[in-house]
N, CA, C and O atoms as a DFTB+ gen file, in Angstrom:
400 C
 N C O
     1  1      -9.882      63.037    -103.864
     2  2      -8.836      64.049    -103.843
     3  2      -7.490      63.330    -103.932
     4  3      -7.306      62.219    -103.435
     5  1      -6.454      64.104    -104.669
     6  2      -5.322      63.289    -104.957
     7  2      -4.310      64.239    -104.071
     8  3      -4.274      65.456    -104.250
     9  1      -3.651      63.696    -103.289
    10  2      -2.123      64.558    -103.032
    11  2      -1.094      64.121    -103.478
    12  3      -0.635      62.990    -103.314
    13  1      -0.383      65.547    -104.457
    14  2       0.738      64.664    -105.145
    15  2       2.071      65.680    -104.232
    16  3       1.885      66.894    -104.156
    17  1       3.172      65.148    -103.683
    18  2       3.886      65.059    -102.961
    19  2       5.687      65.094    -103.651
    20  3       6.250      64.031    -103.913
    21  1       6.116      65.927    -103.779
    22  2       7.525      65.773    -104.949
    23  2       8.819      66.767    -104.116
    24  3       9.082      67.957    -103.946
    25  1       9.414      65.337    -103.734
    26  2      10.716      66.328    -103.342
    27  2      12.158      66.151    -104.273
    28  3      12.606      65.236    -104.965
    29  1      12.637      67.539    -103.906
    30  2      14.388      67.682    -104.366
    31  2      15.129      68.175    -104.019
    32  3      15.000      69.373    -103.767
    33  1      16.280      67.529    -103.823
    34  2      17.814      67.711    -103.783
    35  2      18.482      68.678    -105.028
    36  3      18.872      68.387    -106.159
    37  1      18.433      69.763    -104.395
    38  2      18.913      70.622    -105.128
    39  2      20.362      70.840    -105.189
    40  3      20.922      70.203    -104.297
    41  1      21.141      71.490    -105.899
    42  2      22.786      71.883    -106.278
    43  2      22.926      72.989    -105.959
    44  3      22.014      73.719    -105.572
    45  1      24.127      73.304    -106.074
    46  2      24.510      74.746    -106.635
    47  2      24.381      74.819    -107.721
    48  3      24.663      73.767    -108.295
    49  1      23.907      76.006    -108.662
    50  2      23.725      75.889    -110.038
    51  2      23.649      77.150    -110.241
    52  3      23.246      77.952    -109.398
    53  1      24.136      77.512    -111.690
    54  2      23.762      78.772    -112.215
    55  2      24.199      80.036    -111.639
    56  3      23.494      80.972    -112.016
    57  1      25.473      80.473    -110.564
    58  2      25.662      80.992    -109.735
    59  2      24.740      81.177    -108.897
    60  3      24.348      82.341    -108.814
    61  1      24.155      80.265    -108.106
    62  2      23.675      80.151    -107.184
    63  2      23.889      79.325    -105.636
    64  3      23.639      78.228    -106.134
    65  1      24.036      79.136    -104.816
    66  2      23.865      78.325    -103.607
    67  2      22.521      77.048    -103.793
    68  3      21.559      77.285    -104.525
    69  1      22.639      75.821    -103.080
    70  2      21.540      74.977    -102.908
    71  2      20.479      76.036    -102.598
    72  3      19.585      76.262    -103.414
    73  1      20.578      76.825    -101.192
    74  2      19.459      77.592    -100.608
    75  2      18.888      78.297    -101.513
    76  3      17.680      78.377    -101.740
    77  1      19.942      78.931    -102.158
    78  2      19.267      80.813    -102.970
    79  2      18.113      80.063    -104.274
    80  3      17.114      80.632    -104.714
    81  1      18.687      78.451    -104.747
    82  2      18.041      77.937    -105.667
    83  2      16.432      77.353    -105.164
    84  3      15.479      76.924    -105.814
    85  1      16.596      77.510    -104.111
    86  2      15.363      77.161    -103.536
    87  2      14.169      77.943    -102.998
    88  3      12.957      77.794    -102.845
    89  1      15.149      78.880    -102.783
    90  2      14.592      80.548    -102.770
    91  2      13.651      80.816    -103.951
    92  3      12.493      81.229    -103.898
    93  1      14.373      80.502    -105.011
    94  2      14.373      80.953    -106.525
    95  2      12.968      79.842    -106.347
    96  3      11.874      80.221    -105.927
    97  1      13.258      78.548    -106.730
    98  2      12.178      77.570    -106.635
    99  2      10.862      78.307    -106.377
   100  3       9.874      78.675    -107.012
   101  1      11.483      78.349    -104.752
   102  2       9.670      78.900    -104.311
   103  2       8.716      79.961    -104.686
   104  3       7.518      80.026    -104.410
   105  1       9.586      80.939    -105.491
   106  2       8.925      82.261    -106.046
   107  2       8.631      81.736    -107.853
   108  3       7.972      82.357    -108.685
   109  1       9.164      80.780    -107.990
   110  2       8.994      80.251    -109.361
   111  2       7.891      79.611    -109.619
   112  3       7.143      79.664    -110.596
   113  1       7.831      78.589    -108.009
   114  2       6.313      78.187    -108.386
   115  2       5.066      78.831    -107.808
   116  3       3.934      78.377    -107.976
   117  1       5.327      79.807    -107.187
   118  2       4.033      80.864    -107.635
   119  2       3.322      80.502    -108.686
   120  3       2.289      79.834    -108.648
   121  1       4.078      81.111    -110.042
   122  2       3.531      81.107    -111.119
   123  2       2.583      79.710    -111.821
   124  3       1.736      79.686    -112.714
   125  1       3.114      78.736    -111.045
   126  2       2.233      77.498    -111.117
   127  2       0.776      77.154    -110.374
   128  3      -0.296      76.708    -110.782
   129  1       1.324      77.620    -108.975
   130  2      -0.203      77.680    -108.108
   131  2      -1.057      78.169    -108.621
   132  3      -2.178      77.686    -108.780
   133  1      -0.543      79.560    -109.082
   134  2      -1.624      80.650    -109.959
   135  2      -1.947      80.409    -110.996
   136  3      -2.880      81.051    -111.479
   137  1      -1.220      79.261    -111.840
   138  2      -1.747      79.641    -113.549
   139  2      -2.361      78.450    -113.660
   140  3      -3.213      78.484    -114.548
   141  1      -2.243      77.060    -112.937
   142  2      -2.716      76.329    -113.299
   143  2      -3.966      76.010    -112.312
   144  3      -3.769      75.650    -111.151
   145  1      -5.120      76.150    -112.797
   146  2      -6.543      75.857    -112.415
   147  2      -7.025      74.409    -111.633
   148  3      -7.866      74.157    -110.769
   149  1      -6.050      73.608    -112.394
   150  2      -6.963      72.209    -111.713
   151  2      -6.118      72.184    -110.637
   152  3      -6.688      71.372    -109.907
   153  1      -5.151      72.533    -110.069
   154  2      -4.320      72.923    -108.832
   155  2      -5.416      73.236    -107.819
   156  3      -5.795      74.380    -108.068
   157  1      -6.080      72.744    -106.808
   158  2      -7.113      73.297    -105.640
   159  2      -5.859      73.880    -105.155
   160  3      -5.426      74.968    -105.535
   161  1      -5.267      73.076    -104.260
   162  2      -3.935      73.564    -103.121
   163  2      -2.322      73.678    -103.886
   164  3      -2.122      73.162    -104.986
   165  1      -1.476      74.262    -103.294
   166  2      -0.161      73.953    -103.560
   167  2       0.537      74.947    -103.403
   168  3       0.354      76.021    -103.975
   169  1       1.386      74.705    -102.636
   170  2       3.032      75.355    -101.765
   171  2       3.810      74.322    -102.249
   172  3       3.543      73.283    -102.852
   173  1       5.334      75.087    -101.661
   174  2       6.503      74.569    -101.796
   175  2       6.941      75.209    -100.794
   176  3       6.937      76.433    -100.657
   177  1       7.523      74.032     -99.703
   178  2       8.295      74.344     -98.322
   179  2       9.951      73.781     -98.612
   180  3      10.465      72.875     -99.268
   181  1      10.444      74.922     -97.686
   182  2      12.269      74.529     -97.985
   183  2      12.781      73.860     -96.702
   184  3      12.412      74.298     -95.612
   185  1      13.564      72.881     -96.784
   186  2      14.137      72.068     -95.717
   187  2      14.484      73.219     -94.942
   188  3      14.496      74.333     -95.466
   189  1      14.844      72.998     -93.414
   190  2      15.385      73.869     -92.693
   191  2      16.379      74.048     -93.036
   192  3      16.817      73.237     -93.851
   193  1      17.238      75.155     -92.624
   194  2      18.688      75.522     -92.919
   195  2      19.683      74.246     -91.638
   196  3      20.798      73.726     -91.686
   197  1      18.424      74.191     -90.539
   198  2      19.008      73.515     -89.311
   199  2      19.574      71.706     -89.580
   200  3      20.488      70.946     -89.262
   201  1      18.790      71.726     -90.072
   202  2      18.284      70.129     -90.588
   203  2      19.790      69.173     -91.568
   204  3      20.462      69.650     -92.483
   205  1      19.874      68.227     -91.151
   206  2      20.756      67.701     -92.184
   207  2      20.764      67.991     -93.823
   208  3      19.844      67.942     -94.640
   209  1      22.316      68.344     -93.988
   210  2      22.398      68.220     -95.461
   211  2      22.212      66.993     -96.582
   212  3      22.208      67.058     -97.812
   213  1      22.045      65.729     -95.593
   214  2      21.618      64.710     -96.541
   215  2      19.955      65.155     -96.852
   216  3      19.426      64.622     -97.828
   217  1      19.235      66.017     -96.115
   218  2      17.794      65.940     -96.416
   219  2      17.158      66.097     -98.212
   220  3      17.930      66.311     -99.147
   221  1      16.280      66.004     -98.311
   222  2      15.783      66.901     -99.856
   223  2      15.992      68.223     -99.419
   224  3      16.225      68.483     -98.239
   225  1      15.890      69.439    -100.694
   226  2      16.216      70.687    -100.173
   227  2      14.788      71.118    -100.416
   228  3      14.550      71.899     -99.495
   229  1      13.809      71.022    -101.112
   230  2      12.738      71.462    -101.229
   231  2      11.266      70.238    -101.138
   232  3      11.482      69.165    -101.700
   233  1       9.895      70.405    -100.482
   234  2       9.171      69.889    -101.430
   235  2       7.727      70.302    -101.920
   236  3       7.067      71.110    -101.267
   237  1       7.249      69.732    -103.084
   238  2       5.792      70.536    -103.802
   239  2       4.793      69.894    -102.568
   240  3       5.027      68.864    -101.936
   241  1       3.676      70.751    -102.417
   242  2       2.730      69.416    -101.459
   243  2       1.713      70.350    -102.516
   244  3       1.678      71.580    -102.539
   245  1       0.807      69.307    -103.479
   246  2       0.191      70.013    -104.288
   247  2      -1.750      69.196    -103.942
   248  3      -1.709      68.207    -103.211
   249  1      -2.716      69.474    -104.270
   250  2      -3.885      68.598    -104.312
   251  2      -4.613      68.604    -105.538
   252  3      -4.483      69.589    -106.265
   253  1      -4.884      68.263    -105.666
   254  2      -6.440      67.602    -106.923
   255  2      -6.997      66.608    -106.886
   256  3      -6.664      65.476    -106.536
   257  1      -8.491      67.316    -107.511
   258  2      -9.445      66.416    -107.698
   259  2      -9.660      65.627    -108.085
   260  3     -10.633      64.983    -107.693
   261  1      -8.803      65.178    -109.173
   262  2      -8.982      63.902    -109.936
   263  2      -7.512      63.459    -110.199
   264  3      -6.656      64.288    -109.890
   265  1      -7.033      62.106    -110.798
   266  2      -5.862      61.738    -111.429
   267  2      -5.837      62.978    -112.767
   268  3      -4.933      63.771    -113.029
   269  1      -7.096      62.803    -113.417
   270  2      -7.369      63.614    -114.273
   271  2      -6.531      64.724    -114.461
   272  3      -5.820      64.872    -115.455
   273  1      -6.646      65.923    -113.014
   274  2      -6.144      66.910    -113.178
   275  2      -4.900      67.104    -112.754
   276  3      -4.063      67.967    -113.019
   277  1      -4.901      66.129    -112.022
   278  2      -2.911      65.819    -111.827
   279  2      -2.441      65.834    -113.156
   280  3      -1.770      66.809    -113.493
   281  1      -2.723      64.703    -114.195
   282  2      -2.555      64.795    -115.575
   283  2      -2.037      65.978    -115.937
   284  3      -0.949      66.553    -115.911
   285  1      -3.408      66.218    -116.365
   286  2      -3.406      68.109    -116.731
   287  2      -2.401      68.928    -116.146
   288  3      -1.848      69.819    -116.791
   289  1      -2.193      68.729    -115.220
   290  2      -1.403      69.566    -114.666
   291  2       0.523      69.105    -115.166
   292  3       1.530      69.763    -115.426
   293  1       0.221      67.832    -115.090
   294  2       1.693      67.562    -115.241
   295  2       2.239      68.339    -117.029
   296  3       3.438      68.562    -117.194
   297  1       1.368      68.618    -118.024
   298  2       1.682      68.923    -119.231
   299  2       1.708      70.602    -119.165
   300  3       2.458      71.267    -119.880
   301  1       0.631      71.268    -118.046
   302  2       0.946      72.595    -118.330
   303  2       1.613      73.169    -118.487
   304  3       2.369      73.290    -117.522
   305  1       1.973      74.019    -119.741
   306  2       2.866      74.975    -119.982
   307  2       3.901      75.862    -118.961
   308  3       5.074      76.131    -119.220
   309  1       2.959      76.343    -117.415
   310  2       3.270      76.697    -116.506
   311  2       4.016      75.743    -115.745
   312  3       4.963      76.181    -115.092
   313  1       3.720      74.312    -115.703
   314  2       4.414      73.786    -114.896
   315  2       5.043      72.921    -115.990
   316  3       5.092      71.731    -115.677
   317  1       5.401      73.141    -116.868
   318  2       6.768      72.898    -117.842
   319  2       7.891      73.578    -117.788
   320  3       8.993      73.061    -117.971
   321  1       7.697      74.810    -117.529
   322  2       8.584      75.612    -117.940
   323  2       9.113      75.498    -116.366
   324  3      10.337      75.399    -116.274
   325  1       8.293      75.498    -114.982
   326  2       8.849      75.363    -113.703
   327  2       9.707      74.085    -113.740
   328  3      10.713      73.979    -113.040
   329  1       9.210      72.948    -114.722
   330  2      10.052      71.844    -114.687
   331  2      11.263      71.672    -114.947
   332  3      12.058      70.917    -114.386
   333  1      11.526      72.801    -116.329
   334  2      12.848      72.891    -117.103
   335  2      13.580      73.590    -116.283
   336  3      14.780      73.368    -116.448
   337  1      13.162      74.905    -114.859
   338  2      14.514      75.172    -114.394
   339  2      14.709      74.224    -113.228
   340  3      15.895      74.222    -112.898
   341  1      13.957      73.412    -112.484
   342  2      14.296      72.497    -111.616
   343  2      15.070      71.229    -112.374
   344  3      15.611      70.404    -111.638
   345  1      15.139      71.049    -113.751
   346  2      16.111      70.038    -114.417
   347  2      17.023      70.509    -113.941
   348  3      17.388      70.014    -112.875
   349  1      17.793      71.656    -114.500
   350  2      19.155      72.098    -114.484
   351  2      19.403      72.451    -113.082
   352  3      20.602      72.569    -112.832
   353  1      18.603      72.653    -112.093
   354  2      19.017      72.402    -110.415
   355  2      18.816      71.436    -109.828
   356  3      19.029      71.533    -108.619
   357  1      18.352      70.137    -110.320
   358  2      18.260      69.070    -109.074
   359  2      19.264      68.195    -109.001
   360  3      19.765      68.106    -110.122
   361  1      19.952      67.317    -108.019
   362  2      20.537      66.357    -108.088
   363  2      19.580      64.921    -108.227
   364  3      19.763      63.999    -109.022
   365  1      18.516      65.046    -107.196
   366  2      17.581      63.888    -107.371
   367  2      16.280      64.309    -106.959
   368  3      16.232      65.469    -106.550
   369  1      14.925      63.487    -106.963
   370  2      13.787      63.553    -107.279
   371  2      13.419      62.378    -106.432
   372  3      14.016      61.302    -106.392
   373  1      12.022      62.839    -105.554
   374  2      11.183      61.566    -104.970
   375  2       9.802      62.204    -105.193
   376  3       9.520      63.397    -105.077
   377  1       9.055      61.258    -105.511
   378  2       7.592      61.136    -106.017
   379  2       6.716      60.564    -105.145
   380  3       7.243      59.513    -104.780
   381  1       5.299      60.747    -104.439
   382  2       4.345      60.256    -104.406
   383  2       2.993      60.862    -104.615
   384  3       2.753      61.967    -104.129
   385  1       2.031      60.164    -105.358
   386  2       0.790      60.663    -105.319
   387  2      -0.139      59.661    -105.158
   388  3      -0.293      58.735    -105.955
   389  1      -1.055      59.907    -103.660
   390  2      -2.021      59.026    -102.977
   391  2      -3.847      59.962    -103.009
   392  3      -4.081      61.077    -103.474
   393  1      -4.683      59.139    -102.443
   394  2      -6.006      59.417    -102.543
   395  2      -6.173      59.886    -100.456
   396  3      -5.973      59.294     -99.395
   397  1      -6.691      61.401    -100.945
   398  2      -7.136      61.249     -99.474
   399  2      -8.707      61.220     -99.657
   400  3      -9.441      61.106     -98.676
């Protein structure tokens, strides 16, 4: 099993707030949990409102079965198009994906 792990520092963007974009985020990737199959698990949790503003503002905690379907997953259409509006909202990006 793979957990792949992706946080971001979100902006204001688009007339939006950091928060409302994260808002937005989390109902955006719905459409990813759901459309993409080799996905077993996957949410997206938002930093606290309490919590320092240096924190990330969002992150994916996603699982799969194989590197394989991490792969797969990274090209889906569904999670392309989730990719292209987190371009135009992030400031920065942290990555990990380990074997549990």
């Amino acid at each position: 099993m793979i957990k792949h792990i992706v946080m971001f520092k979100l902006r204001e963007a688009d007339g939006r707030s950091e928060y409302e974009n994260a808002l937005e985020a989390q109902k955006r990737f719905e459409a990813v949990i759901n459309g993409v199959t080799q996905m077993k698990k996957g949410k997206l949790v938002i930093n606290s409102k309490d919590a320092p503003g240096s924190n990330y503002t969002i992150a994916l905690i996603c699982d799969f079965e194989t590197v394989d379907d991490l792969n797969a997953y990274q090209v889906h259409p569904v999670h392309k198009e989730f990719g292209a509006f987190i371009a135009n909202i992030k400031e920065s990006r942290a990555c990990i994906d380990y074997e549990i």
